[in-house]
N, C-alpha and C positions, 0 to 999 in steps of 0.2 A: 272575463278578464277583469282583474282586479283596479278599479282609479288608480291613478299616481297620486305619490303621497306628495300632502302638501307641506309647504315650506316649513308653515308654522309647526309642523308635525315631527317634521327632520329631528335629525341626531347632530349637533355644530361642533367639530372640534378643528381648535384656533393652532394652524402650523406656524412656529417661529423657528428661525433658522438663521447661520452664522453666514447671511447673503455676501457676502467676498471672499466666501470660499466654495470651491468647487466641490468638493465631497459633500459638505452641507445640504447644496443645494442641489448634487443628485439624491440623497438622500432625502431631502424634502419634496424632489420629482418623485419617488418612489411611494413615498406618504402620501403625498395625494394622489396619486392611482390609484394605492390599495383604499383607502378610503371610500374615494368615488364609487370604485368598482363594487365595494358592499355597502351602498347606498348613503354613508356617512359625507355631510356635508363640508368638505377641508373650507376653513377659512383664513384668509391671510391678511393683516394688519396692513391698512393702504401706506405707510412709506415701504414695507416686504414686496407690497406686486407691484409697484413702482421698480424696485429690485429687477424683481422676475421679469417683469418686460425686458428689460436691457437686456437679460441673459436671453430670452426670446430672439432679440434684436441683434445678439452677437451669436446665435445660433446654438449656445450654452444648453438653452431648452426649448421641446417642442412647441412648436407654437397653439395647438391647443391645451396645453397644461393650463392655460389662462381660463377655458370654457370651464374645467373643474372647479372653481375656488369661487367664493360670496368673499365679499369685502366685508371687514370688520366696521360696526357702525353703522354703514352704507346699508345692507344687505341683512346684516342681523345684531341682532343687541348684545353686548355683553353679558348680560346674563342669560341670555341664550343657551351659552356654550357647555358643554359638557366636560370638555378637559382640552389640555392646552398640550400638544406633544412638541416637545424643543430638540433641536439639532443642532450637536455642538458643545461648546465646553462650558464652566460654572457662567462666564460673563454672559453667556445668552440664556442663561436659565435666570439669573438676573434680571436680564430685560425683559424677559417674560413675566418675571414677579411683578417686576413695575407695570407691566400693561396693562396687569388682571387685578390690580391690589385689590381692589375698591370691591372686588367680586369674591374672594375668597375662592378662584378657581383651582382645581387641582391640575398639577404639572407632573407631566412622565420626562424625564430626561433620560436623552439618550447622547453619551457620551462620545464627541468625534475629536473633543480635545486631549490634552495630555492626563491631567491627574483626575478631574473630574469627582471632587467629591459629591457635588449636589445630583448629579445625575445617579439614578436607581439602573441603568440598565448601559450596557460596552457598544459600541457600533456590531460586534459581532452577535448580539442579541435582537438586530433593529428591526428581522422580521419577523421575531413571535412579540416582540413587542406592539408592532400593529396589531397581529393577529390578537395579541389578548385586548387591545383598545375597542378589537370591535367585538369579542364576545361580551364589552365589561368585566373584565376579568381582572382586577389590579386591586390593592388594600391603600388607603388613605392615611399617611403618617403625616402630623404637623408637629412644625417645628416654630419656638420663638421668634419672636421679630420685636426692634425697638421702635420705640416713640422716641424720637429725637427734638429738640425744641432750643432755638438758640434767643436769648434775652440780651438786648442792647437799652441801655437806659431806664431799665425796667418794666421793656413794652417787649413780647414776643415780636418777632420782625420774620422766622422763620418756621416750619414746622414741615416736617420729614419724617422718614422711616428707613429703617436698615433691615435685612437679612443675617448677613455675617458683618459688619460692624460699622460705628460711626467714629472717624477718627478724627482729631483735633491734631493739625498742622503746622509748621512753623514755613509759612509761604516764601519767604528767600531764604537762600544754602548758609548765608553766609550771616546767620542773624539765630539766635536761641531765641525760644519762646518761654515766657516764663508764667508760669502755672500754678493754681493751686486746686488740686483735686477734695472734693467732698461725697463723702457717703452719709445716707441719710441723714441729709441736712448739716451734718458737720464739718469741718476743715480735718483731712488727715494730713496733709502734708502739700509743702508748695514748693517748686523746685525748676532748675531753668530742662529744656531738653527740645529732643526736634518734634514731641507730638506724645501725644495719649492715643491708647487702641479702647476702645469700649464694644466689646464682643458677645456675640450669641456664642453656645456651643458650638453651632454649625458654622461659624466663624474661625472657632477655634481651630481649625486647623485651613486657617489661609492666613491674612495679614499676620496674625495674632500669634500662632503658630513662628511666622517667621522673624515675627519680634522676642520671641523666645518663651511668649507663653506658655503653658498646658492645653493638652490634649481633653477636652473636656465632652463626655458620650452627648449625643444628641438627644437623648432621653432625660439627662439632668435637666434641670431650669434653674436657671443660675447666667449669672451676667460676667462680666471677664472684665479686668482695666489691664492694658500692659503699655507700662510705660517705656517711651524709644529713646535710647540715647540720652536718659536722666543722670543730671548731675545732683545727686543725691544719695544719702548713705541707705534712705529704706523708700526704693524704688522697684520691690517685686512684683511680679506678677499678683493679684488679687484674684477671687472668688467669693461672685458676694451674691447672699440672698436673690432670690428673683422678682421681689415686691419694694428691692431696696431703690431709692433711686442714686443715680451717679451724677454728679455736674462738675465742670472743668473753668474755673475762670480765667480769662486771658488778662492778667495783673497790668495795671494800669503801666508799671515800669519795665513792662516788654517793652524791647526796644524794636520791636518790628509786629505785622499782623500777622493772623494765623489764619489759616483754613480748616472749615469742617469739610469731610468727604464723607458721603455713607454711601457705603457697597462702593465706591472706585466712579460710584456713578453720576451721585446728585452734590455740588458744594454752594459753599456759602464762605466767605469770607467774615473774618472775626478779629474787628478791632481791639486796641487795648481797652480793658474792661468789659469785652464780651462774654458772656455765661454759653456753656453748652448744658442741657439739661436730657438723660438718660432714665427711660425707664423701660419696662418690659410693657409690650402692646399688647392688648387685648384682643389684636388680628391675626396669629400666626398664617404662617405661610403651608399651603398644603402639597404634600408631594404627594403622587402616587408611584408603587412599586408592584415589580411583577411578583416579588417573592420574598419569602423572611429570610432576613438574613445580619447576621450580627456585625456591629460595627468593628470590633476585635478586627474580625475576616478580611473586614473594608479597609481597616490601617494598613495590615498584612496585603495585602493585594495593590493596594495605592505605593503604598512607600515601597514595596517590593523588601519586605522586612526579615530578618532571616529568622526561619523558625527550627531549623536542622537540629537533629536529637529530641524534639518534643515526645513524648513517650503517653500521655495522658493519664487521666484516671482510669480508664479499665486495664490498663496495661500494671497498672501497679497494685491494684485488686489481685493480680494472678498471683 
């Protein structure tokens, strides 16, 4: 008989999940079964088994699903981890970027929300999706991320990061923010409105997208500005270099403050005269996917886009 393997030896992969929902989080009961059951250590981020207890405690789930799981930190290191499997829609694949930033962990998402463009894989795929997690079986695709940095006085006061974008806010309904946006270091234009979108590709088609920017492939590297509700004559959507940087000043003669959000997730409030400063990180975010597959496909499939009468190139060869 062979020793049991020891910890330090194990295989760590980190389950996040959309804990106030109930598909979620059978779906993360299933994950750490199959896990467990071929030796892969499931670990769960201690406010997650905090979660998991309740549902324990409301009878939601088994009560030894708890023996399966190491605590994150507790138990084992972040850079431990092998890969981070998420359950659930873009906002939890989100929060699993923020938990692993610092580690450059790669993420399998598996889709329980509605559109789901960051996830690589449908609910209807979730068990060969295990199954290729534990033969190793998935390709590594990264995607840009910014360096966000806001200047008050001259002194940084905050410093962040985005996925899909960092937006500059106009914090009451009932008040315009007024702006002056600069690329590469220069003034293009300053103008009152409710907010600036400052976008990744993979942005492009959430906030940015519904501010009426372009659709921009996940393969490009290239940064997005799309301005909301500008009161101004050349207020387009932009497409700017990926080395370029972007900053938004909040003009002394706003008459109210503004907020920065990036990703929906982390803010910062931005008085009159506060700088926002954009550039492209040197950290992207990595996903993992079970299979190639073109983004075309992805629009067509997400938007549910009509393709009727396509005919192709071999069909026009005849």
């Amino acid at each position: 008989m062979s020793a049991p393997q020891s910890l330090s030896a194990s295989r760590f992969v980190l389950v996040v999940a959309h804990t106030a929902r109930k598909d979620a989080v059978a779906a993360a009961q299933v994950a750490i079964e199959q896990l467990h059951a071929a030796g892969i250590v499931p670990v769960l981020t201690s406010s997650d088994l905090a979660d998991f207890k309740k549902h324990v405690a409301d009878q939601v789930l088994p009560a030894n699903i708890i023996d399966h799981v190491k605590t994150l930190e507790s138990d084992c290191k972040m850079s431990d981890l092998e890969l981070v499997v998420v359950l659930g829609g873009d906002g939890t694949i989100l929060k699993a970027a923020e938990i692993v930033r610092e580690h450059s962990i790669p993420l399998m998402g598996i889709n329980l929300g509605h559109v789901g463009f960051l996830a690589e894989s449908e609910r209807e795929e979730f068990a060969e999706a295990v199954n290729r997690v534990l033969e190793h079986d998935y390709e590594i695709r990264e995607r840009l991320t910014l360096d966000v940095a806001v200047i008050v006085d001259g002194k940084e006061v905050f410093r962040t990061w985005a996925l899909n974008e960092a937006t500059v806010e106009k914090s009451a309904r009932e008040r315009m923010l007024e702006v002056v946006l600069e690329v590469e270091g220069n003034p293009l234009s300053s103008f009152g409105c409710d907010g600036i979108v400052m976008s990744t590709p993979t942005g492009s088609t959430a906030y940015a997208f519904s501010a009426g920017g372009p659709v921009v492939w996940p393969s490009v590297d290239a940064l997005l500005v799309v301005p909301l509700s500008a009161h101004a004559l050349f207020a387009r959507p932009l497409v700017i270099k990926p080395d370029a940087m972007v900053a938004v000043e909040v003009l002394k003669r706003s008459s109210g403050h503004g907020v920065l959000w990036c990703d929906g997730r982390r803010s910062w409030e931005l008085p009159p005269g506060a700088r926002v400063e954009v550039t492209k990180s040197a950290k992207p975010v990595k996903l993992a996917r079970l299979r190639k597959s073109t983004f075309t496909n992805r629009l067509v499939k997400k938007f549910s886009l009509p393709v009727d009468g396509w005919r192709g190139p071999d069909d026009f060869k005849k």
